[in-house]
Structure formats: structure tokens, C-alpha cells
C-alpha positions in Angstrom: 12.7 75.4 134.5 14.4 73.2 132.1 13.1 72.1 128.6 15.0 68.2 127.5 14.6 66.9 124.2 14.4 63.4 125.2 13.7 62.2 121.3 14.2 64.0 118.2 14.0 61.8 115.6 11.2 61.2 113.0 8.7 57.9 113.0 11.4 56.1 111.4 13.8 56.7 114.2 17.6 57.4 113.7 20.8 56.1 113.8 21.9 58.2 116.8 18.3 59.8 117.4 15.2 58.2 119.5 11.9 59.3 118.1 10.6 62.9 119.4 9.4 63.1 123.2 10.0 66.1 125.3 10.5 66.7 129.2 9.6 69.9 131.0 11.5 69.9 134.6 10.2 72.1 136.7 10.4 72.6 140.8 6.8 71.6 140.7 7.3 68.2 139.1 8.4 67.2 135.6 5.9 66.8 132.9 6.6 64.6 129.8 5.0 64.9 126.4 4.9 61.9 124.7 7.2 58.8 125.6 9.4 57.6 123.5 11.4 54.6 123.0 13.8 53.7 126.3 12.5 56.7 128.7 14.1 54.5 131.7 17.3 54.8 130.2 17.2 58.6 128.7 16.2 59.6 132.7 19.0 57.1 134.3 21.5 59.7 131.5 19.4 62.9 133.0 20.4 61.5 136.8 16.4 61.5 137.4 14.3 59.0 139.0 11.1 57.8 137.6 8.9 59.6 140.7 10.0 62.6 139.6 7.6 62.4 136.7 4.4 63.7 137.7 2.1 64.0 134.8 2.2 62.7 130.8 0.8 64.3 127.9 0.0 62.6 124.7 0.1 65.2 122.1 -1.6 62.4 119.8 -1.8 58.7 119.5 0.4 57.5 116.7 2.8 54.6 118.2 6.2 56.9 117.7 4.9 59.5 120.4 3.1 56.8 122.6 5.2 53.5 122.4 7.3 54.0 125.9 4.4 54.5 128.1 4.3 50.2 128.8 8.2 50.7 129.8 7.7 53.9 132.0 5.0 52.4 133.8 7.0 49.2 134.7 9.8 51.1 135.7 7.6 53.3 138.4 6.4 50.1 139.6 9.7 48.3 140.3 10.7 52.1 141.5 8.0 51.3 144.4 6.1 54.7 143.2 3.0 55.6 145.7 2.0 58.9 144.4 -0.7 59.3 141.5 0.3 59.4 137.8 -1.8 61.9 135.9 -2.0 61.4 132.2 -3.5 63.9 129.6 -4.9 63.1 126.3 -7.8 64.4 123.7 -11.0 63.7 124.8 -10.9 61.6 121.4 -7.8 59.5 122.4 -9.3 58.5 126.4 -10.7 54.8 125.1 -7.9 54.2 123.2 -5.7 54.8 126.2 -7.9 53.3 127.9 -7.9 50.4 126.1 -4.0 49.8 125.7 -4.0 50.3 129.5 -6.5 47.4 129.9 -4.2 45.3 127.7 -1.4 45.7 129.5 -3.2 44.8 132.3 -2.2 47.5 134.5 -5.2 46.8 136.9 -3.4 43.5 137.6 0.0 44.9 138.8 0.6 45.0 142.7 1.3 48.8 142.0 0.9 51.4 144.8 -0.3 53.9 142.4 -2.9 55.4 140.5 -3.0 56.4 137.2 -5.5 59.3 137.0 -6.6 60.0 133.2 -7.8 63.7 131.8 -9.2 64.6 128.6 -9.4 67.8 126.7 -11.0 68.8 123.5 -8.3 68.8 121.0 -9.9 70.9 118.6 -9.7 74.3 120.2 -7.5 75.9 122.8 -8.0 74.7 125.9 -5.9 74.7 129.5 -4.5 71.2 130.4 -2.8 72.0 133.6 -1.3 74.9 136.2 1.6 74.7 138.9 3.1 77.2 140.4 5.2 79.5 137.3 4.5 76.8 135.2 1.2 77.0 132.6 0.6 74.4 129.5 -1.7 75.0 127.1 -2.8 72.8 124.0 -4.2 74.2 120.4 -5.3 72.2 117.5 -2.1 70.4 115.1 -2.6 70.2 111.6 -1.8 66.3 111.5 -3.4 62.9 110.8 -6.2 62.3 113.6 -6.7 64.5 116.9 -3.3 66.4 117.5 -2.4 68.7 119.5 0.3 71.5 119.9 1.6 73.1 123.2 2.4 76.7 124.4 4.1 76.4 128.0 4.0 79.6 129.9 6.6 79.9 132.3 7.0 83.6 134.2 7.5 85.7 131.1 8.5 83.1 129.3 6.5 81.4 126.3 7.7 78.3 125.1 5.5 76.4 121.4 6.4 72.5 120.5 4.3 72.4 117.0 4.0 68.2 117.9 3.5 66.5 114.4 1.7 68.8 111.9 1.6 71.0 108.9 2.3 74.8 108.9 0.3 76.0 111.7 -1.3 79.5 111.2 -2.1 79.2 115.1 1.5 79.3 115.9 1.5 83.0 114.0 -0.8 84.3 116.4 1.2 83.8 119.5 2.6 87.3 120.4 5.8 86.7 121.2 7.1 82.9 121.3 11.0 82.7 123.5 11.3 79.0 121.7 9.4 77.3 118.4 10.2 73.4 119.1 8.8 72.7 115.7 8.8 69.0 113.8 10.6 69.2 109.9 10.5 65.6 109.0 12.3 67.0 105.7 14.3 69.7 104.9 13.1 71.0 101.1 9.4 69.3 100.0 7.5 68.5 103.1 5.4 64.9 103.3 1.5 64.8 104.1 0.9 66.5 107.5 4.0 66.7 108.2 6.2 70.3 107.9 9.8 70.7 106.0 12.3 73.0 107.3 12.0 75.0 104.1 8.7 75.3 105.0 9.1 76.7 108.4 11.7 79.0 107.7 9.6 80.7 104.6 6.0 81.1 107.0 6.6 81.7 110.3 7.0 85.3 111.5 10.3 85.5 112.8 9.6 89.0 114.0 7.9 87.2 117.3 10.0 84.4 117.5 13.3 84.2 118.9 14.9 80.7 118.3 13.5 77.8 116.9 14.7 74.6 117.2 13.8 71.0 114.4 12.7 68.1 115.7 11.0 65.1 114.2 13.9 65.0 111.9 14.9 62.6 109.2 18.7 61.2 108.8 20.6 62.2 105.8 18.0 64.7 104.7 20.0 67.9 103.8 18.8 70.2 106.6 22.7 71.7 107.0 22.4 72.1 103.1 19.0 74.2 103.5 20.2 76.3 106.2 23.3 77.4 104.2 20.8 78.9 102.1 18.9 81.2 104.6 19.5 84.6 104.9 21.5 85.3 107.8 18.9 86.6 110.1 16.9 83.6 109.8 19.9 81.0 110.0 21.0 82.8 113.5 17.4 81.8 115.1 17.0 77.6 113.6 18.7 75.3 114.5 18.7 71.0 114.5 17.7 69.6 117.7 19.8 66.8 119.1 18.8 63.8 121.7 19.1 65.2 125.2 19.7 69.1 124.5 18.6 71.4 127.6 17.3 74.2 127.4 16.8 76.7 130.6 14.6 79.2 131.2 15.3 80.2 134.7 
């Protein structure tokens, strides 16, 4: 199994960065969490097709996490895709889903395919799909609106992407977390519901974490600055993400 940082830039974007969406590719089918800007483009680099996507989910609704889903869509129907699309979101988020799907006029398209929606109650822990070695979980975010992270369980691996949020005591409680894909829009004072990597680096027990890796990141904030200033045993485990970093777990 392969974690792919498709996006690791913050709402703003970047100059070399598209805004934060991830990819889990897995023998079982690949599972993307959020679309970003240009996913068409980001698989064509990753020598994937669009039918190897089997299932979205929307860690929240804000338009830098959702915005790609019209272009995805149209690419798997000029990709001639027949087999069912399933697409995850808070319970809270369905009409609005709904909704932009109805204005895109979806129902319209001569597509083969169908897109099959699921909900889940954002605001407690709760199992969003299992496939083979391969188990993703969501637990409440600390953000603006319904907001989920995710914990992926993969054989004896545990993988946490924070999605959007403030410090997350939930995050703590995870016994033993392999990687902590965790958003620092800033690196020293952190903005409303949003996390710095100050921040992350002074709360979270590093005991139970062994790397941790920043997404959601601003450019010319001084993360490299911040991390100088670590002590040793935490700068070894964080590090800045970059567009398109893999990460295997097999």
C-alpha cells in the first residue's frame, strides 16, 4: 500500500504546491481523500488511470478540499468508466453534495456509471469503509463546520491525516501512529482552526509517533527556520510534505 500526497498546499494554493488532497493505493482499489485542483493531470504523472479510483472521501466541504471532484468526474466519463463510484461524506455534508452534483447535472451525462453516496456521523468515531488489509476510520477535526480526520489501518500499520483542524487531543490517544499527516498552515502562531508547526511539534506525544509529515502549508512561511530550532529528536521525526511524495507501507 502506497500513501501519495497529491496536494500539499494551503487554501491559498502555492507557487509549486496544489492544495492538500491525498491518495491511498492499495491492491484493493485506490481511495482518494479530497480532490484537489488538476487530479487528471496529478494521476496521468502517477501513470494511473481514472478507473483505478474506487471510492472519494470528503474530509469536509470547504472548496480547497472539494473543487476537483467536477474535473474527476468528467475525466471517468470520457475514460468510458462502467463500475460504481462510491463517495463518502458527513452525514451533514450529503445535500450539499448532493446539491453541487445536481448542478453539475451529472444525471444528464450519457455516463455508464453510478455514483453511490455514503454518510457517516462526523462527530464521533465511526468506520467508513473495509477491503482486504486496508481499514479507514474517521474521528471528529477541530475545524470550521463538520470535519473529519482519518486513521488508515493497514496490517500493523497505522497511518493519521489530521485534515484541516486545530490541535487534536484525539490524535494523542492513538496508541501508536507509523505516520501523523498533519495540516500547519503556519509555522510559529497558528490561524483560527487551523494548526502551526510550532504547535504540533510542542503537543503531540512523539513517544507514539514515529514520523510526521506538514501539509496544508503556506509559502514563504519559515517552517525550515522553526525546525532548526527543535531539539534533535523531534526534528529527525517532521518533516515538509511535498506535491507527489510516496510513501509505502508494504
Amino acid at each position: 500500500m502506497e500513501l501519495i500526497l497529491m496536494g500539499t498546499a494551503c487554501a491559498a494554493c502555492g507557487v509549486d504546491r496544489d492544495n492538500t488532497y491525498l491518495l491511498f493505493r492499495d491492491a484493493s482499489g485506490s481511495t482518494l481523500v479530497d480532490v484537489g485542483g488538476n487530479p487528471l493531470g496529478k494521476l496521468k504523472k502517477l501513470d494511473m488511470t481514472t478507473g483505478e479510483i474506487k471510492r472519494i472521501i470528503f474530509t469536509h466541504f470547504h472548496t480547497d478540499h472539494v473543487y476537483g471532484l467536477p474535473s474527476l468526474l468528467w475525466g471517468m466519463w470520457m475514460d468510458g468508466r462502467a463500475e460504481a463510484l462510491d463517495i463518502y461524506c458527513a452525514s451533514a455534508c450529503e445535500a450539499t453534495l448532493r446539491g453541487w452534483l445536481e448542478a453539475l447535472q451529472t444525471g444528464t451525462w450519457p455516463i455508464l456509471f453510478d455514483i453511490r453516496i455514503h454518510t457517516f456521523d462526523w462527530e464521533r468515531p465511526a468506520e467508513i469503509c473495509r477491503g482486504g488489509d486496508l481499514a479507514i476510520s474517521s474521528f471528529p477535526s477541530l475545524h470550521a463546520g463538520p470535519t473529519v480526520g482519518l486513521k488508515i489501518a493497514y496490517k500493523d500499520r497505522t497511518i493519521v491525516y489530521s485534515a484541516d483542524t486545530m490541535l487534536n487531543a484525539s490524535i494523542n490517544e492513538v496508541p501508536r501512529v507509523d505516520l501523523l499527516v498533519h495540516e500547519a498552515t503556519t509555522a510559529r502562531e497558528p490561524l483560527p482552526f487551523h494548526s502551526s508547526l510550532q504547535g504540533v511539534a510542542g503537543y503531540y506525544d512523539m513517544s507514539h509517533i514515529d514520523r510526521i509529515v506538514l501539509v496544508h502549508v503556506t509559502d514563504r512561511e519559515p517552517y525550515e527556520e522553526v525546525l532548526e530550532e527543535l531539539p534533535e529528536e523531534k526534528r529527525a521525526k517532521i518533516s515538509i510534505a511535498s506535491d507527489l511524495q510516496v510513501f509505502s507501507f508494504d
